[in-house]
C-alpha positions in Angstrom: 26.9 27.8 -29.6 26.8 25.4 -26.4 28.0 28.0 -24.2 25.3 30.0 -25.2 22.7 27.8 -24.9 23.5 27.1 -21.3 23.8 30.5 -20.2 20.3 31.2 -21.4 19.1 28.7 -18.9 17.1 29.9 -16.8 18.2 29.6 -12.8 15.9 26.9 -11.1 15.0 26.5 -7.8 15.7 23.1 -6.1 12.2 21.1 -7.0 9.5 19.5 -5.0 10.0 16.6 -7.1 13.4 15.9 -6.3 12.7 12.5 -4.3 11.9 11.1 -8.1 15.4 12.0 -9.6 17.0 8.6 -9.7 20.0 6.9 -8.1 21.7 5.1 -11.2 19.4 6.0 -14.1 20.8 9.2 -16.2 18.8 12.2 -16.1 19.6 15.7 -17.3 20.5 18.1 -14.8 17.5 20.9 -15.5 15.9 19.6 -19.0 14.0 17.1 -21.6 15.9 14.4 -22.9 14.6 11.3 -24.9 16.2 9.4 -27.5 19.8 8.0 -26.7 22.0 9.0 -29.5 25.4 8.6 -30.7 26.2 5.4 -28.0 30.3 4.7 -27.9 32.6 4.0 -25.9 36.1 5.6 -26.4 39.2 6.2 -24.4 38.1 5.0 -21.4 34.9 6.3 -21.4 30.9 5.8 -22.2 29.6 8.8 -24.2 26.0 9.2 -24.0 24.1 11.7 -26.5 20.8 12.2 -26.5 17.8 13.9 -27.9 18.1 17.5 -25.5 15.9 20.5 -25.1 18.2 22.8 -24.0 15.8 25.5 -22.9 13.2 23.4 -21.2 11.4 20.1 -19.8 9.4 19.7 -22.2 9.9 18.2 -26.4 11.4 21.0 -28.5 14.3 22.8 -29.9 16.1 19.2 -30.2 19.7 19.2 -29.8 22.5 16.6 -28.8 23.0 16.7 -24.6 26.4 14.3 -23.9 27.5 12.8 -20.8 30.3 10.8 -19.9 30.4 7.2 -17.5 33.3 5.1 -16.9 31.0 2.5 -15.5 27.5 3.3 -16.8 25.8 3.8 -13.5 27.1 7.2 -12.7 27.2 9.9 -15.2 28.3 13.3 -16.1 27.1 16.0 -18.1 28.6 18.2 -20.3 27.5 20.8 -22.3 25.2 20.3 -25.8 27.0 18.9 -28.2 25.2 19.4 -30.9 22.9 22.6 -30.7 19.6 23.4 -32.7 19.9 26.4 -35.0 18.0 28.6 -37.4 18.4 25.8 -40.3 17.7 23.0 -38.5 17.0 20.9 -35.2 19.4 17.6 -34.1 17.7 14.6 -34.5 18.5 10.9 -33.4 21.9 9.5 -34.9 25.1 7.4 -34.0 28.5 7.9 -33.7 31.5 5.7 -34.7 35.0 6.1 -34.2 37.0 6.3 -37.7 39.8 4.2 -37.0 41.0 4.4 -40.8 39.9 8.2 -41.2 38.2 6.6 -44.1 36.3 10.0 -44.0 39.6 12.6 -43.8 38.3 14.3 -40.7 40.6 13.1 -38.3 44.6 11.7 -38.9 45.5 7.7 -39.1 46.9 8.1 -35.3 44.0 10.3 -34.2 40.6 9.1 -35.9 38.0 11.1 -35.6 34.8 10.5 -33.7 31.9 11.2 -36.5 28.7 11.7 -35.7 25.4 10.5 -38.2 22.9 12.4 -37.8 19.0 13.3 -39.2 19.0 17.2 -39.7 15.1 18.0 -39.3 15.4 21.0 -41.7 13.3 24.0 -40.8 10.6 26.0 -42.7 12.7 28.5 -44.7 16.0 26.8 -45.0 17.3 25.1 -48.0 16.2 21.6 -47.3 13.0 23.1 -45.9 10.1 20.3 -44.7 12.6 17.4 -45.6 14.5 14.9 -43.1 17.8 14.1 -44.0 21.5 12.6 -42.9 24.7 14.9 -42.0 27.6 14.7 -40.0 29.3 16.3 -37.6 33.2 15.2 -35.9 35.1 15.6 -32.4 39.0 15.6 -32.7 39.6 15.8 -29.0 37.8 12.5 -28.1 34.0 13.7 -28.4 34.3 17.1 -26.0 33.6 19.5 -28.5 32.1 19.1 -32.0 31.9 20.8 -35.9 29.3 20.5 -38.5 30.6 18.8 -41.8 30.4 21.6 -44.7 28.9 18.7 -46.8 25.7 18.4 -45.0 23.4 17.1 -45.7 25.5 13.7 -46.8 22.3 11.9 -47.9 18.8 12.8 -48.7 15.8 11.2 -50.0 13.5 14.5 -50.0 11.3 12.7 -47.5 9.8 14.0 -44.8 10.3 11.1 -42.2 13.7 9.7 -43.3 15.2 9.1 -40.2 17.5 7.7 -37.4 21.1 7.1 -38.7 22.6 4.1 -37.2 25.8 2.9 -38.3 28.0 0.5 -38.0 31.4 -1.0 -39.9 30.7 -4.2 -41.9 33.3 -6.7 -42.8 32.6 -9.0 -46.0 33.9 -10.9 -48.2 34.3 -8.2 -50.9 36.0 -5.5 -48.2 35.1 -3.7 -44.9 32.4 -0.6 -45.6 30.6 1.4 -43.8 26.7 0.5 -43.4 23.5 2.7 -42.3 20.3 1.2 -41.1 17.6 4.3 -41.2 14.0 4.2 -41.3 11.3 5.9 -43.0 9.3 6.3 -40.1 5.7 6.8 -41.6 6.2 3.7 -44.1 7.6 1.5 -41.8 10.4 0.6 -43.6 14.0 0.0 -42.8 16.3 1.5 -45.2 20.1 0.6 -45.8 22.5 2.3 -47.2 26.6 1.5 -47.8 29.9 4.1 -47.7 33.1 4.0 -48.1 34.3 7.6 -46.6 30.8 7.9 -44.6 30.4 11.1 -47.1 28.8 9.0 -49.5 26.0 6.7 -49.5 24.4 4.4 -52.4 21.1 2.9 -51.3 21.0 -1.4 -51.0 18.1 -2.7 -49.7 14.4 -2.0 -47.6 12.7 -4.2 -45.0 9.2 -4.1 -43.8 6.4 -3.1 -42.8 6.1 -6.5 -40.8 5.0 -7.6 -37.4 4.2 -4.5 -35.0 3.5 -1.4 -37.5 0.9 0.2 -36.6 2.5 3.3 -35.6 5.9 5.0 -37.1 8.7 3.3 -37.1 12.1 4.9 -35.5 15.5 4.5 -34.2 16.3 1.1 -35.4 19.5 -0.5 -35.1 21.7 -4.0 -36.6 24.4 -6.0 -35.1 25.4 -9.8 -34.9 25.5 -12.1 -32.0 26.8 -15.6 -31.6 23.6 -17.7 -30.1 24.5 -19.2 -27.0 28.3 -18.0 -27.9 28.9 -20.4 -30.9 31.3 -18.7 -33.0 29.9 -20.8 -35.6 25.9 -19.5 -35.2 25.9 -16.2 -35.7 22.7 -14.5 -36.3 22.3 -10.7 -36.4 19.8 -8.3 -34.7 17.5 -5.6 -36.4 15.7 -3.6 -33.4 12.9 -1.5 -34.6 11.1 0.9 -32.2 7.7 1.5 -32.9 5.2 4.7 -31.6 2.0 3.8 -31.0 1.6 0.0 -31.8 3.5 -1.6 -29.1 2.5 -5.0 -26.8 2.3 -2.3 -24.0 0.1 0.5 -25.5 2.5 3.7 -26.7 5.7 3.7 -27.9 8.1 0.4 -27.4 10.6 -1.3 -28.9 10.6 -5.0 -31.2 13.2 -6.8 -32.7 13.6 -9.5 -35.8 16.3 -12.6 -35.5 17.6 -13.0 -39.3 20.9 -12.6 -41.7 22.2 -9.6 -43.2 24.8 -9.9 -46.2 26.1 -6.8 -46.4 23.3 -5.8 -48.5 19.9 -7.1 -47.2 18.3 -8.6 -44.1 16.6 -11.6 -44.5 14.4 -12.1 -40.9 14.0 -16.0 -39.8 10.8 -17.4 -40.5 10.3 -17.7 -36.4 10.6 -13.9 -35.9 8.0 -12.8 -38.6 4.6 -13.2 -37.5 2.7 -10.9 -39.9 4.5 -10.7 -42.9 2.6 -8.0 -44.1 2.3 -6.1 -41.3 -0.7 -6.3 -38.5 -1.9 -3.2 -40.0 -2.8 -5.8 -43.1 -4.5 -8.0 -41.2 -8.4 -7.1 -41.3 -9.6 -8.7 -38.4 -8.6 -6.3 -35.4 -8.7 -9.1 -32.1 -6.3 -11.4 -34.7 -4.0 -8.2 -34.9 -4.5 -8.4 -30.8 -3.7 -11.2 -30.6 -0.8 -11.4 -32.8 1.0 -8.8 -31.2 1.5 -11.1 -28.4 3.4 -13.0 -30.8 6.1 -10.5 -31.9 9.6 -10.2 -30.0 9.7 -7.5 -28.0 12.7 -6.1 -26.3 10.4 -5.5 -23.1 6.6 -6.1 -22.4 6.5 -2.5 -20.2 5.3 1.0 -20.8 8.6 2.7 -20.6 11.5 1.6 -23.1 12.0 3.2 -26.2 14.3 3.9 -28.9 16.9 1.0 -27.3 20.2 1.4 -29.6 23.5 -0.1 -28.7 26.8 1.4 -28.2 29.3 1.5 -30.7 33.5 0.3 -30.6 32.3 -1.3 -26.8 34.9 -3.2 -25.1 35.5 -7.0 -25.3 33.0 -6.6 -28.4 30.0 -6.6 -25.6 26.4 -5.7 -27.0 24.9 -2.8 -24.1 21.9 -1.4 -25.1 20.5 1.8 -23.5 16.6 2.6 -23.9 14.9 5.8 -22.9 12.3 5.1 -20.0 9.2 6.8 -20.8 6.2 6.5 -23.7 5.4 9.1 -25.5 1.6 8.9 -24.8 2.5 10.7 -21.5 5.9 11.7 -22.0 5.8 15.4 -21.9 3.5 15.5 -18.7 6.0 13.6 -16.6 5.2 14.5 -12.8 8.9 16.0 -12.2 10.7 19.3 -11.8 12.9 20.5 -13.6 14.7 17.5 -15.2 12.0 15.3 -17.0 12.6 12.0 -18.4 15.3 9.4 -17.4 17.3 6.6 -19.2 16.7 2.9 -18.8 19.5 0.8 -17.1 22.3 -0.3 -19.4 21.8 -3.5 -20.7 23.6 -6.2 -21.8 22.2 -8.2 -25.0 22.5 -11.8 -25.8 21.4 -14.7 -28.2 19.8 -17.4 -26.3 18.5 -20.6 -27.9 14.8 -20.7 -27.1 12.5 -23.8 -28.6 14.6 -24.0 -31.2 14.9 -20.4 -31.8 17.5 -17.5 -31.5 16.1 -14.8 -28.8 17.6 -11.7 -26.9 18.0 -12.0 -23.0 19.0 -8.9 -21.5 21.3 -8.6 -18.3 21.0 -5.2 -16.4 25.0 -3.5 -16.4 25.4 -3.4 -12.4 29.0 -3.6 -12.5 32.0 -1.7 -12.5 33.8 -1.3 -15.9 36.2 -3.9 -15.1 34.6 -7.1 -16.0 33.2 -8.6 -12.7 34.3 -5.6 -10.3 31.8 -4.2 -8.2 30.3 -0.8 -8.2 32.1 1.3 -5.1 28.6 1.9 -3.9 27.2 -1.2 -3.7 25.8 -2.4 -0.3 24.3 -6.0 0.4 21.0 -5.3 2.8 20.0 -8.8 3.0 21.0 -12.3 2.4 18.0 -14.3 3.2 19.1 -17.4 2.5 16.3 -20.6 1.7 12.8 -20.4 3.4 9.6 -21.3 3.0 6.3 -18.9 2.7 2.6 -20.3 2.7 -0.2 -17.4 2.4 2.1 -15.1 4.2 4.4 -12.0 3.8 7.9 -11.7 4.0 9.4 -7.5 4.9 12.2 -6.6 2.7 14.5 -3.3 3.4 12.6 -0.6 3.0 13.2 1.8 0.1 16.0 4.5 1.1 16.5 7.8 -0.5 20.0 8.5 -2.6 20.3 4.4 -3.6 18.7 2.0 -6.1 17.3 -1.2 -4.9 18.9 -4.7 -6.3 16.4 -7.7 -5.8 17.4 -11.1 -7.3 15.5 -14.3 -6.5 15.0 -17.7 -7.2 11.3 -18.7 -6.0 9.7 -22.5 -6.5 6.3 -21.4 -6.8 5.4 -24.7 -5.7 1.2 -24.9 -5.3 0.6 -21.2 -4.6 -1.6 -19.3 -6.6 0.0 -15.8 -6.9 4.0 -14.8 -5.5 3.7 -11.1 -5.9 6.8 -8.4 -4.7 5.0 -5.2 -3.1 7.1 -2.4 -3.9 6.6 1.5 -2.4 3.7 0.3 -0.4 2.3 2.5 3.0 2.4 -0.3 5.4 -1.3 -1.8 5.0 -1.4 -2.4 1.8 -3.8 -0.1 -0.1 -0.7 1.6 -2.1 1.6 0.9 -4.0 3.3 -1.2 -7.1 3.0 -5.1 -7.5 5.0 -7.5 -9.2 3.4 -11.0 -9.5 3.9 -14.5 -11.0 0.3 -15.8 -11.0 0.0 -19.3 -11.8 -3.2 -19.6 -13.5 -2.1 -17.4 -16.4 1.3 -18.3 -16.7 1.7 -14.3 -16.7 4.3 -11.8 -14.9 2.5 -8.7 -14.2 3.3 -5.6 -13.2 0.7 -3.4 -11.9 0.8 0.1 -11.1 -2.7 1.7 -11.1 -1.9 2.2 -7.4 1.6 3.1 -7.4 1.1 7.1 -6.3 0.5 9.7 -8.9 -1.2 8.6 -11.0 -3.3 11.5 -12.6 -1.3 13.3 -13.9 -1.9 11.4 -17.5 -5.5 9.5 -18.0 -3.1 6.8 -19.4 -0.8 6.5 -17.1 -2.5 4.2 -14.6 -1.6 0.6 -16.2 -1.1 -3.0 -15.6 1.6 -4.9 -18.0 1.6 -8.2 -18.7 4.0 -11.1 -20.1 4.0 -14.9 -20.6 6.5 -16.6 -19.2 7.5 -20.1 -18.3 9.2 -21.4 -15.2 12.7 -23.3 -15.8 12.7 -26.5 -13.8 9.8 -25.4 -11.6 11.7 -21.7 -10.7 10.6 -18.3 -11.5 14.1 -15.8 -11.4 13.8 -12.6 -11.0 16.2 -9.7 -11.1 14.6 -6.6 -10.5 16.4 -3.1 -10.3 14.0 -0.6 -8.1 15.4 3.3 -8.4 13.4 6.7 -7.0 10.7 6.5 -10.0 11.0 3.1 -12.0 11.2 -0.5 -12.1 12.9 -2.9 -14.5 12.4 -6.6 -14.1 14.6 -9.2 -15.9 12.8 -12.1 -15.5 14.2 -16.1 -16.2 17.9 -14.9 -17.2 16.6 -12.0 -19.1 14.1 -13.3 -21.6 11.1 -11.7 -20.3 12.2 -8.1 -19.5 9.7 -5.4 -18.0 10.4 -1.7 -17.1 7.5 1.1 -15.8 7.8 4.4 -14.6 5.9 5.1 -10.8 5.8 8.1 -9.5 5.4 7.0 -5.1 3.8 8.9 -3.1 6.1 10.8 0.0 7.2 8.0 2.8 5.8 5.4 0.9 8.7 2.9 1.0 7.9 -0.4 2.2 8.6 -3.4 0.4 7.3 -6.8 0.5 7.3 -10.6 -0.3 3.5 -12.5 -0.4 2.8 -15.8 -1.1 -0.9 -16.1 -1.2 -3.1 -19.5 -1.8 -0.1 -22.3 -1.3 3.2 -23.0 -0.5 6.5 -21.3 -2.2 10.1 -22.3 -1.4 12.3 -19.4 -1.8 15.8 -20.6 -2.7 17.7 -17.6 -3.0 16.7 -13.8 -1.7 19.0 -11.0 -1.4 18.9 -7.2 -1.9 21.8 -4.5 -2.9 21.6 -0.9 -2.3 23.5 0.8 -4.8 24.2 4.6 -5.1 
């Protein structure tokens, strides 16, 4: 059925938009994408799935795409793994390798790869109106895929059950297999344990809480040792949520807690609305409160974050798709629309007293510490100082991403803002700035370039953040049509979508009502 589906393609000129198609961000070649699915690494290789149209640019006729990366930057595509059909279309799901073929579908010396997925069952089928959980399985390492006869392996005749992920647990009374779904228009977390992934008996619900004023989607579960102490492990429960989020639109938040095998328990420090915000009657307190919950990033443009499974040296690399749905299908590009965020490594960090995710962008080569072949140092700028001037950075280039990583003593200046895309005198372009005042990072890009192609696309995002000894550190990651900020070693993490407009590609340093020292300045071109 993949074969077919990419003949009926239709042949696409080369586009206008093609100066948007980014350097180290993973689009498809001539189609939609959202959701990452089915994250794992096997054999070598990082296999990406992901929510595919495979006859257009815009959201329908969801299927599986796949592509391959040995180091994450650079990708390949293959064709649809999982296809759409008269029964049903592919929704969002995992994949885990099988290493005891608990589920017979592969051999002890050749597990399979098993796919979990929601089958969105179509009017007229047997399952018709209802979202459910099926599998599917690869026996040559993911290339090519079957439908389980079973399916669907777990319903709950719900509508809006949703968003399979799961993982291999490891307790006291055995190893099992463990799902973390969602139904998405009660915001609840559902779990759910198998031995042979072909059965599943319900344990345990979580939520609403915090952030829940839209659906909730595409969660996911895993432990981490906080601030690597084998003895302080806490786990993880992401839940994306669309609309609700800190940013407007869809984005993604996160609870610190304890899972047993059976239930997750959240920390008291990582519930802020116990009930929900949608159950609180004053609307500025719900405001206000949102400010409060943990989000994985205080941008427009990360969504459905999920982690990859069976990842080497037991690392924790989430990938997020970069857009929000409140403009998602109107996407200014031709013929590929939408893009994936930067891998990201994710980490437990002791903050205040508390457990919090930092998040590390995955620059390197899949060799721990190795360089990516295409990685090119444009400037080293060593320590200076900057009082109500501007400092020129390299100049955007076509065919490479940008790397900028800093370490600025704002010292008494008001505002130490990055100008990114500009047109030379200022009246264009994207700003990043620390301003004092507010203790705020902001990113603004209400003059970035097109802009009006969505009323809601013009924005300015904003996130608190405190300076470490006096420093702000920034490592920002600048491709053809986005920008992701990892601010103070990753706890403060911010990612838009811009859209420049032609030859706008001047980039800038301004320090404006004081003094700044800059300790550190460089910038990597990577391609």
């Amino acid at each position: 059925m993949s074969s077919c589906l990419d003949t009926a393609r239709p042949e696409t000129a080369p586009a206008e938009t093609s100066r948007f198609r980014p350097a180290i961000h993973f689009t498809a070649r001539d189609t939609w994408l959202n959701d990452p699915n089915g994250l794992v690494f096997y054999e070598g290789l990082y296999h990406l799935f992901f929510q595919n149209n495979p006859y257009g640019n815009v959201w329908g006729n969801m299927s599986w795409g796949h592509a391959t990366s040995r180091d994450l930057l650079q990708w390949t595509e293959h064709a649809v793994a999982l296809a759409c059909d008269e029964t049903e279309d592919i929704f969002s799901g995992s994949v885990v390798v099988d290493h005891g073929n608990t589920s017979g579908l592969g051999t002890p010396d050749s597990p399979a790869l098993v796919a979990i997925y929601t089958s969105a069952y179509k009017v007229g089928s047997e399952h018709s109106g209802t979202q459910a959980q099926s599998l599917a399985y690869s026996t040559d390492a993911g290339m090519t895929w079957r439908k389980y006869g079973g399916n669907p392996v777990l319903t709950r005749n719900s509508a809006n059950f949703r968003d399979p992920k799961v993982f291999r647990y490891e307790g006291e009374q055995g190893a099992c297999w463990v799902m973390v779904a969602v139904e998405a228009q009660h915001q609840k977390v559902v779990f759910y344990r198998s031995d042979d992934l072909k059965s599943w008996d319900f344990l345990s619900e979580f939520g609403p809480a915090n952030a829940d004023a839209g659906e909730w989607e595409c969660p996911d579960l895993f432990p981490l040792a906080v601030d690597g102490d084998p003895d302080n492990i806490k786990w993880v429960l992401i839940v994306n949520v669309n609309p609700g989020a800190v940013a407007g639109g869809s984005g993604g938040q996160y609870f610190i807690g304890h899972f047993n095998g059976v239930s997750f328990t959240p920390d008291p420090g990582s519930i802020v609305a116990p009930e929900g915000l949608a159950s609180l009657p004053d609307p500025k307190a719900g405001s206000a409160t949102l400010q409060q919950c943990l989000w994985l990033d205080w941008g427009r443009d990360c969504y459905a974050s999920v982690s990859f499974s069976n990842a080497p040296d037991d690392r924790r690399i989430i990938i997020g798709w970069m857009n929000n749905w409140d403009y998602a299908n109107e996407l200014p590009t031709a013929p590929w629309r939408s893009s994936m965020t930067v891998a990201r490594e994710v980490r437990l960090t002791a903050v205040n007293g508390s457990a919090r995710l930092i998040q590390q962008p995955v620059l390197t080569g899949p060799c721990a510490g190795e360089e990516p072949a295409a990685a090119h140092n444009l400037m080293d700028a060593g320590t200076f100082e900057l009082q109500d001037s501007v400092f020129r950075l390299p100049d955007a280039v076509p065919g490479s991403a940008q790397v900028i990583e800093a370490e600025i003593l704002p010292g008494d200046a008001e505002q130490v803002a990055y100008h990114l895309f500009g047109n030379g005198d200022g009246s264009a372009g994207t700003v990043l700035s620390y301003n004092a005042a507010t203790a705020q990072l902001v990113l603004d890009r209400r003059r970035s370039g097109d802009i009006g192609f969505h009323e809601k696309f013009p924005s300015v995002e904003s996130a608190p953040l405190v300076l470490e000894d006096g420093a702000l550190k920034l490592h920002i990651v600048v491709d053809h049509c986005s920008v992701e900020v990892f601010a103070q070693g990753g706890k403060v993490v911010m990612t838009d979508l811009v859209f420049p407009a032609q030859g706008h590609a001047e980039n800038r340093l301004a320090v404006k009502g004081g003094r700044a020292t800059i300790r550190t300045l460089t910038v990597t071109a990577l391609s």
